[in-house]
N, C-alpha and C positions, 0 to 999 in steps of 0.2 A: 593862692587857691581859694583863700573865703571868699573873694569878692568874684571868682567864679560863679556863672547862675548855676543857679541851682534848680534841677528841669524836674518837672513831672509830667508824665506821660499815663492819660487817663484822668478825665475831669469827671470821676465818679466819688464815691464815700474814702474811700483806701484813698486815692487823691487828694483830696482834699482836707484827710486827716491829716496826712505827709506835710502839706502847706500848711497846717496850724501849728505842725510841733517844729516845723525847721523855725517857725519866729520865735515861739515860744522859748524855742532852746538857745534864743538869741542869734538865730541866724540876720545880719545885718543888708547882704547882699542881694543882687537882683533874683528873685522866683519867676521861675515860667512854669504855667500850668495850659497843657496842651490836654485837647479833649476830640474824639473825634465827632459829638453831637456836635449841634448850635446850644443847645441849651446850657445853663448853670448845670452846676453838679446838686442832685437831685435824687430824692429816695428811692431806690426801689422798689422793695416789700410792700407796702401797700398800694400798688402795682393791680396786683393780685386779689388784691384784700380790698381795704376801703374805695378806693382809686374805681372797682368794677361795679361795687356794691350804689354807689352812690345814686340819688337818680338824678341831681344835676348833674351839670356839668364841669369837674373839681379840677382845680387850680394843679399844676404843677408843683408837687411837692419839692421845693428847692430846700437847700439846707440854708441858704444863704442869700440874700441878694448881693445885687454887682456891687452895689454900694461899699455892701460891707465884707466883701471879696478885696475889693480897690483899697478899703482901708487896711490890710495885708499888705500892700503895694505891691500886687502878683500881679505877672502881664499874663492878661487870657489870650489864649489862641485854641479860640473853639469853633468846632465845624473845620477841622485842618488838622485828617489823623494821621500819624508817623506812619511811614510805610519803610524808614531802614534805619539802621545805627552802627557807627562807626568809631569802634571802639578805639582805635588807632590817632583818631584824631579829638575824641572826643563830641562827635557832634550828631545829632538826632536830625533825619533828614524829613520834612515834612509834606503832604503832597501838595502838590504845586512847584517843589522844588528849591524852596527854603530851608537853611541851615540854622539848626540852633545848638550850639556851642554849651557842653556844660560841665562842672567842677565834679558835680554829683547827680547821680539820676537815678530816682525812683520807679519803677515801670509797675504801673498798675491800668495795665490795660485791659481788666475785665477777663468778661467772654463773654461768647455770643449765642445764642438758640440754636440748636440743630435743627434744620431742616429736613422735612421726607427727602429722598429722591426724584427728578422727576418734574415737570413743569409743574408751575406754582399756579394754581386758578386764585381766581376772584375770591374770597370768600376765606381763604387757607390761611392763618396766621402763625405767628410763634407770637411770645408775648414775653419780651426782653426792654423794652424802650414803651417811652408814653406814647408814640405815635401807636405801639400793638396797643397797646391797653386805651386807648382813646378809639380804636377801630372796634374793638373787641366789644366796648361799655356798646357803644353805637349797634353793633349788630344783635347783642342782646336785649337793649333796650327795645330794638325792631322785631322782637318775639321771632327770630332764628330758631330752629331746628340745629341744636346742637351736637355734635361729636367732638369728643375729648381722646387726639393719641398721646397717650402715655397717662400710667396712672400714678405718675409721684405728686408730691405736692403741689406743683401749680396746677395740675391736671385738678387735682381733687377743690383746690381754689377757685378753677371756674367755674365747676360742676356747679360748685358752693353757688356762686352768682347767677348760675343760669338757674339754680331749682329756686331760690327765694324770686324768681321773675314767676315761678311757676313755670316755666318752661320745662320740655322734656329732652334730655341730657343721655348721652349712652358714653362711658367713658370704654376704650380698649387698649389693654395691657396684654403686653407680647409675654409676662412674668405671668407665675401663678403661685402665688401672690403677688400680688404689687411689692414694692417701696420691700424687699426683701434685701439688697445693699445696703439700705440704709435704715432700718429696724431691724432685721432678720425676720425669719419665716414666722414663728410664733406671733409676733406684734404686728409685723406686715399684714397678715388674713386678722387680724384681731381688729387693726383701723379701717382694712378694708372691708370690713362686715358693717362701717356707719353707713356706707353709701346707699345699702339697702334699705336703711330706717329712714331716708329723707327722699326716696324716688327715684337714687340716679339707677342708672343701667350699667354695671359693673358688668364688663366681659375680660376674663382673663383667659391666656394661652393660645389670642388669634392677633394675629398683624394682619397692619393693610396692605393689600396687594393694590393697587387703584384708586386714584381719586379721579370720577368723573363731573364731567357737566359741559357745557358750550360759553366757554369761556370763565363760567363761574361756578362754583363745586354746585352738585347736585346730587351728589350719593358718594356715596364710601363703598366701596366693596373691599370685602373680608379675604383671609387668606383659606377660609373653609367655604368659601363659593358664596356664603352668602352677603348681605346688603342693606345701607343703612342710609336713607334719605336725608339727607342734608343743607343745611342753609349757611350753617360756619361750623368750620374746620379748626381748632384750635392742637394745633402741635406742643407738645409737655412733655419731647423724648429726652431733656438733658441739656448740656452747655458743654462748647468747648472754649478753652483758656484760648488767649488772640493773641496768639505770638506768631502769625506767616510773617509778619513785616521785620522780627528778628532771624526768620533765617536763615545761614550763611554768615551771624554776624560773630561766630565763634562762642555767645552763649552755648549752655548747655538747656534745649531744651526735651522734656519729656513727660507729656500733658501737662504743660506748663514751661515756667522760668525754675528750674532747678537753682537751690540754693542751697545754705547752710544752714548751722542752727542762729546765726545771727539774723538772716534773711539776705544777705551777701550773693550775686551772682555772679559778677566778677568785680576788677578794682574799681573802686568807685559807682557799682551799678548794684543797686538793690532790687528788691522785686516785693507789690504787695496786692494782698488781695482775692480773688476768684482769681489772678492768672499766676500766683507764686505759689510753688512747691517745694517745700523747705522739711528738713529733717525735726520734728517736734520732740524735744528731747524729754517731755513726761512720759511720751510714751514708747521713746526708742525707735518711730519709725516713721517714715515719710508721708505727708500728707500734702492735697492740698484742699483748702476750704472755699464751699461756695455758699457761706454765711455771712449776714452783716456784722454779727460781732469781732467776726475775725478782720475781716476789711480793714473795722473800725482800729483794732486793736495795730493790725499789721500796718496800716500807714504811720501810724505815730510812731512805732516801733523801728521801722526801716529808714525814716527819716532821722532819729536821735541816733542812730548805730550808723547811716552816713554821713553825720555832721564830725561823730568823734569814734572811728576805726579801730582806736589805738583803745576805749573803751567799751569795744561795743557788747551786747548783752544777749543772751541767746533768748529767743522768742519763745516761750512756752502757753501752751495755752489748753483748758479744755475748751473742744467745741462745744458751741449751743446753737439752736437753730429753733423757729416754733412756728406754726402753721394755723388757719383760721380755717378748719371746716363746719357747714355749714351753723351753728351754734356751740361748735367745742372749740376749745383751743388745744394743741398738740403740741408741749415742747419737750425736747431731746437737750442732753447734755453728755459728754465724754463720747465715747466709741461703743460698736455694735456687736465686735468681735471676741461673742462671749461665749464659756463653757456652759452656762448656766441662766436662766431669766428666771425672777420671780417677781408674781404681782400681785401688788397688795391692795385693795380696796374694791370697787364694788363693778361689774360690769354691767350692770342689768340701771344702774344709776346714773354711769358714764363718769365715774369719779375715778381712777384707780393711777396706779402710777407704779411703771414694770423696772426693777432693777437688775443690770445686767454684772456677771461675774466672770472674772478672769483667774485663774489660780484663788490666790485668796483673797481677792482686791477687790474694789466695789470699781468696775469700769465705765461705767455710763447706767444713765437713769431718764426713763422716757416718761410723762405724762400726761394725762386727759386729764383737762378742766380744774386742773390744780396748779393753777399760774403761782400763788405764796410760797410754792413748798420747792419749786427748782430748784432752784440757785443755791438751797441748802447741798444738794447732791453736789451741785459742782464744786461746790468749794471742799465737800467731803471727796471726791474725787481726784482735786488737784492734791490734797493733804496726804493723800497716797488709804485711807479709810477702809479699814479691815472690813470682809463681805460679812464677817458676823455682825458685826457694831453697826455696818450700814442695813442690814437687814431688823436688826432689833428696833434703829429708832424708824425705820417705816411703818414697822407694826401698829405703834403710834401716832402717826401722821395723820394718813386720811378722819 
């Protein structure tokens, strides 16, 4: 069985984490690493961020080149995505209609942007892959007339890019507040009050009914009749996890590759990344993440726990996640599902950092423009850190 390949499926971060720890962990045997771009495996997040901002024309952020991919000795097969698996026999069927055969397999096959409904005009993006974010840089750079649907964080991401062009930006969120699932109401209208101090047009509690033009968008119309002129369309409603090509294959899936607390989906098949949903045992309940740290964490994780079964180690993890609006930085650590929020520092400053409570636990901790002081929360978080004691030393912080 070791010198069975060893497959990955998803030539992204979680991928290619997967490929560094089966060597690491002394895996000797042949790796395949399937993708379904052409490209290497390559950054996302600054996507978003640096990738829009730039005003050249910026390199594809790759994690690696082939070079030093090759010196792994991984055989690539990118631009050729899985479309079935066969658990029976063990083999990953790929399109074109090649079989790859394997010992163990990884799947970390992402996800992908949701799209409106509806014919897609000229002009209409999602921004998941560098070919959106290379169309997106291009249409901003051509001083577009922008609309941003959805107002979570890539939404507020472009916004960011389109207003430092000087351009005029109207973001529309179906929520009232935004980003209310993943901050809650109180912090969600609290980030969503920056948009007003830099120009954008925040409109909450209207959907688009329409996008028109002759071939190529020309206006947005609203679901309260009214209407919004347009040059690009930038879509920011979400992700779904990419598992149509598993099903049918007797996985269990359910917005996502269900798992265990190891990351296990069935024998021999793990799952990592934006597409695995796995029982998180800090916090007793199922999650799945659409973060790089988790990615990052989860491939190396799914691969040492498929090399040795008979060892394997349940995945625990707080989430983090952090966002570049237009001059703050926003990052999150733990969960949002709290009885209590409190914030300590300054709003009129833009310094402040809101901590969320659960019973008497400190469960997640969100902040503005205080990048040094995170990672204190998370590790207070993962420690299990009484809401008194995490309350007392933020007092101190800012």
């Amino acid at each position: 069985m070791s010198q069975c390949p060893f497959v990955v499926v998803g030539a992204s971060l979680a991928g290619l984490r997967a490929v560094e720890a089966a060597r690491r962990e002394g895996f000797c045997g042949p790796i395949v690493l399937v993708g379904a771009e052409d490209h290497l495996p390559y950054d996302r997040p600054p996507l978003s961020k640096a990738f829009l901002d730039s005003a050249e024309e910026p390199p594809v952020p790759h994690y690696k080149t082939r070079e030093e991919l090759l010196q792994l000795n991984v055989d690539l097969r990118l631009g050729r995505p899985a479309i079935g698996l066969d658990l029976g026999t063990r083999e990953v069927l790929l399109d074109g209609g090649s079989r790859v055969p394997y010992g163990r397999l990884i799947v970390a096959t992402g996800a992908r942007a949701r799209e409106l409904p509806g014919k897609q005009l000229d002009g209409v993006h999602t921004l998941r892959t560098v070919e959106d974010a290379a169309r997106i840089r291009r249409a901003l750079n051509a001083g577009c007339r922008t609309v941003v649907v959805g107002g979570g964080f890539i939404g507020a991401e472009v916004a960011s890019a389109a207003r430092k062009r000087g351009l005029p930006v109207t973001i529309l969120e179906a929520a009232a507040p935004p980003l209310v699932r993943a901050l809650g109401e109180q912090m969600g209208a609290t980030c969503a009050a920056l948009h007003a101090l830099y120009g954008t047009d925040l409109r909450c509690g209207v959907a688009v009914a329409s996008i028109e033009g002759d071939g190529r968008v020309e206006r947005v119309i609203l679901s309260d009749g009214s209407s919004l002129v347009a040059d690009l369309v930038v879509v920011g409603i979400g992700a779904s996890p990419v598992t149509d090509w598993l099903e049918g294959t007797g996985l269990t899936l359910d917005d996502g590759v269900v798992c265990d607390e190891t990351l296990r989906a069935s024998e021999g098949v793990y799952a990592a990344g934006d597409v695995a949903r796995w029982r998180n045992p800090l916090f007793g309940k199922s999650m799945r993440l659409e973060h790089w740290t988790a990615a990052s964490e989860q491939g190396a994780a799914a691969a040492r726990n498929a090399l040795a079964p008979d060892r394997a180690a349940p995945y625990s993890t707080v989430p983090y996640f952090w966002s570049d609006w237009y001059d703050n930085k926003l990052q999150m650590v733990g969960v949002t599902g709290a009885e209590e929020v409190a914030v300590v520092g300054s709003f009129d400053e833009r310094r402040w950092i809101a901590l969320y409570r659960c019973g008497e636990r400190l469960v997640g901790a969100l902040a503005l423009n205080l990048p040094g002081k995170i990672m204190k929360y998370r590790a207070m978080i993962g420690g299990g850190t009484a809401w008194g004691d995490a309350l007392a030393f933020a007092r101190g912080t800012p």
